[in-house]
C-alpha positions in Angstrom: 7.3 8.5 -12.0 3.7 9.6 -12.8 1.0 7.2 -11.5 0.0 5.8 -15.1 3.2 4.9 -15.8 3.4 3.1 -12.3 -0.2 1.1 -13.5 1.3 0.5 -16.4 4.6 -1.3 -15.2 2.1 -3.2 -12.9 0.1 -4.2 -16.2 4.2 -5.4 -17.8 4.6 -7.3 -14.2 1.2 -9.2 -14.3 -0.3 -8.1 -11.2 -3.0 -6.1 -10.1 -2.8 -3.5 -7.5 -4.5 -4.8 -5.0 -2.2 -7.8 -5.2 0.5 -5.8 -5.7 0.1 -3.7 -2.5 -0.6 -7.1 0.0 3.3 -8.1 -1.5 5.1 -5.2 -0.4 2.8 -4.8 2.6 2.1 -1.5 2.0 -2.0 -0.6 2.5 -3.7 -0.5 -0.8 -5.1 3.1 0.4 -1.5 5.0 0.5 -1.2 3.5 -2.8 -4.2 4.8 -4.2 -3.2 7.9 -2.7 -0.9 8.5 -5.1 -3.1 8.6 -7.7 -4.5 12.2 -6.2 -0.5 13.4 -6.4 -0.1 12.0 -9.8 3.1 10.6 -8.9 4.6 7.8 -6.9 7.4 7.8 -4.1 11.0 6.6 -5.7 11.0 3.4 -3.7 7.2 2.2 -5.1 8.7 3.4 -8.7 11.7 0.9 -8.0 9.5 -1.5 -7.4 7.4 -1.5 -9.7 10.2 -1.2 -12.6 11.9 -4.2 -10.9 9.0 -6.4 -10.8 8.4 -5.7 -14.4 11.8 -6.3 -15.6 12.2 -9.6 -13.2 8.7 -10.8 -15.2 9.8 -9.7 -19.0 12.9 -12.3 -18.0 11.0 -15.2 -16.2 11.6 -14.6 -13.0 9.4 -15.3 -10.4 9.6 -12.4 -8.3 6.4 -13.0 -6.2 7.7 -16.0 -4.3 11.1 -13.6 -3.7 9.3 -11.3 -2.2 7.3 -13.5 -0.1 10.2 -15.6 1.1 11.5 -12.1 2.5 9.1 -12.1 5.8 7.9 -8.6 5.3 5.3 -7.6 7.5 2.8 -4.2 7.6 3.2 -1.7 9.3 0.5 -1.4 11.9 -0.2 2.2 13.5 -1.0 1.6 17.6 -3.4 3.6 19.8 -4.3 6.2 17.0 -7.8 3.8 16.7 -8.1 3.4 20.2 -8.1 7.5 21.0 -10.5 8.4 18.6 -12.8 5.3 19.8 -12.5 7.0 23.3 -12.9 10.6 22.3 -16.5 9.4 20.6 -17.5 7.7 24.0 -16.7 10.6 25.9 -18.7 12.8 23.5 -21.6 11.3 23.4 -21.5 9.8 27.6 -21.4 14.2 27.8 -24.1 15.1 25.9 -26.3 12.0 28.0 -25.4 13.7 31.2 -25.7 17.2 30.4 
């Protein structure tokens, strides 16, 4: 599915991106990443076509999704080890 279409079956669902990103728990950058590729990933297309199909027949799909628990995806240390690297860096060029 090209990227347009996937705005455009946000647009039939009544929801922004932003909004729709927080629901799925997915970051809003990956998302917009997609834009570059000019195509979405098969599961985000799913989505999307769902949601849009669940609003054209009055169902609120946002409180289904939200009674699901999901929860983001959090990366650990990769932050921490580029935090370090800089403070090592820049303790080096004090000393030297």
């Amino acid at each position: 599915m090209t990227f347009i279409d996937f705005k455009k079956l946000l647009l039939d669902a009544e929801i922004t991106l932003p909004k729709f990103s927080k629901l799925i728990k997915v970051s809003e950058k990956n998302i917009q990443a997609y834009k570059k590729r000019g195509e979405v990933p098969n599961t985000i297309a799913v989505i999307a076509t769902s949601f849009a199909k669940l609003h054209e027949v009055g169902v609120d799909y946002r409180s289904m999704i939200n009674e699901l628990g999901l929860v983001a995806k959090v990366k650990k240390g990769a932050g921490f080890a580029k935090k370090h690297k800089k403070t090592t860096n820049q303790e080096e060029k004090k000393d030297g």
